[in-house]
C-alpha positions, -999 to 999 in steps of 0.1 A, spaced: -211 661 -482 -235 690 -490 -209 715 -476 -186 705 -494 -203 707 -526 -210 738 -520 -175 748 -512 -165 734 -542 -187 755 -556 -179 788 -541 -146 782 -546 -148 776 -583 -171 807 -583 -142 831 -572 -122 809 -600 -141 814 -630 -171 782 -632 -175 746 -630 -181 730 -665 -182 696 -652 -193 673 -624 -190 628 -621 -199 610 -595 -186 576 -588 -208 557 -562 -202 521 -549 -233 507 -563 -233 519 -595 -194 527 -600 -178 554 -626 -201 580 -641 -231 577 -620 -240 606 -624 -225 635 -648 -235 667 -661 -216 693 -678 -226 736 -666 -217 767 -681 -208 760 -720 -186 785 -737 -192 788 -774 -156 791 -777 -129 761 -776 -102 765 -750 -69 785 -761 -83 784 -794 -96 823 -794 -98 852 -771 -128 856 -755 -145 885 -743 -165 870 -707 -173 839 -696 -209 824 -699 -216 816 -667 -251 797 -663 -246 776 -630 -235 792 -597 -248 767 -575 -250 731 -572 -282 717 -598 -314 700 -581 -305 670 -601 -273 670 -587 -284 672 -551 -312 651 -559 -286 626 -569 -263 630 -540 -290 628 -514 -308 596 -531 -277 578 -531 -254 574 -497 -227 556 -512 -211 581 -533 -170 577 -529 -154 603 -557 -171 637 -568 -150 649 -597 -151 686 -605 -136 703 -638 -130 738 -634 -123 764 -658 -113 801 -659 -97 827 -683 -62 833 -686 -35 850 -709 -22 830 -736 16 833 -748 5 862 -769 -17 883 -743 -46 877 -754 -75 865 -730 -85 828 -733 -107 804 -720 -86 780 -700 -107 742 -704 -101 722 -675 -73 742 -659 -79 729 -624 -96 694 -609 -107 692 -575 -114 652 -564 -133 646 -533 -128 608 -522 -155 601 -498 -155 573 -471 -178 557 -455 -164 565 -419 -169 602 -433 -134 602 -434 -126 623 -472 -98 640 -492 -92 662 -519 -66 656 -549 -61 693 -564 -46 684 -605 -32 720 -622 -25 724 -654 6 740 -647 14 750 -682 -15 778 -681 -3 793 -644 31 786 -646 44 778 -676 80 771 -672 80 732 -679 98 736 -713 118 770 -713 118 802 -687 120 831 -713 102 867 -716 68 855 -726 67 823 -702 69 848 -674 47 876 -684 23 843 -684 32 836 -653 26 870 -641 -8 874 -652 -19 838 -645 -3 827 -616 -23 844 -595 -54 829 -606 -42 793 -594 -25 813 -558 -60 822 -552 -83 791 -562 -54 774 -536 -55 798 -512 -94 797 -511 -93 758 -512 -72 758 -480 -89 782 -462 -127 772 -469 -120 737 -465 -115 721 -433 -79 716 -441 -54 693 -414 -26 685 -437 -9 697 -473 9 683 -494 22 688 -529 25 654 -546 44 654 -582 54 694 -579 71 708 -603 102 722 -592 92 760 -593 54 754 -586 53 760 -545 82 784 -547 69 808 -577 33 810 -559 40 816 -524 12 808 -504 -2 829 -474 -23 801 -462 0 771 -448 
């Protein structure tokens, strides 16, 4: 389970940060343990921003603490975040933009859910226009690389996209299969 934290946490490293980690265990249940990293000062997609604040590269000792005290531990939730360009080319803070879910079993049997916010990367749910894909062009490659990463770094035997939006997997075109 270590490793994998701190594959999460390289991954998100290459992404932008991790602003917040819950833990479900089996004893305790939801929210078992949570703590939030890396606060902004700045509200997502409210305002540009000029860099991110980034104050946690690595797993905390509570955290680990945490993990290692209890063995029961069956969902770690990571929120990730980045930067991006917003439909008018500025650069802004992109809240929550990715979640990675590890469910945990106790056969040491696990799995990870990736949820995107597709309308930062690729933002054609409503309309395919001029600015939609000059977003697209500048942000899509932030999510083809946190995937990339994810499926390269992690011991990965099988992917699927579940709920994809029609022009996700065909506008990002993976390297790593």
């Amino acid at each position: 389970m270590m490793d994998l934290i701190q594959k999460v946490f390289s991954v998100a490293e290459d992404l932008g940060y991790i602003n917040r980690v819950e833990v479900t265990t089996e004893s305790i249940g939801d929210d078992a343990f949570v703590e939030t990293y890396n606060l902004q000062g700045v509200e997502p997609f409210e305002q540009p921003i000029d860099k991110l604040n980034i104050t946690t590269k690595t797993p905390t000792k509570e955290f680990i603490a945490f993990v290692e005290k209890n063995h029961d531990v069956s969902r770690l939730y990571f929120s990730l975040c980045t930067t991006g360009t917003d439909e008018y080319g500025n650069t802004v803070l992109l809240g929550r933009a990715v979640q990675l879910v590890l469910f945990l079993e106790p056969d040491e049997e696990w799995w990870m859910n990736i949820h995107i916010n597709a309308d930062i990367f690729v933002p054609f749910f409503w309309k395919k226009d001029a600015c939609t894909e000059a977003m697209a062009q500048k942000n899509a490659p932030i999510l083809k690389q946190l995937l990339e990463n994810c499926l390269s770094r992690f011991p990965v035997t099988e992917w699927e996209w579940l709920d994809p939006l029609p022009y996700m997997e065909e506008y990002l075109k993976l390297s790593v299969k």
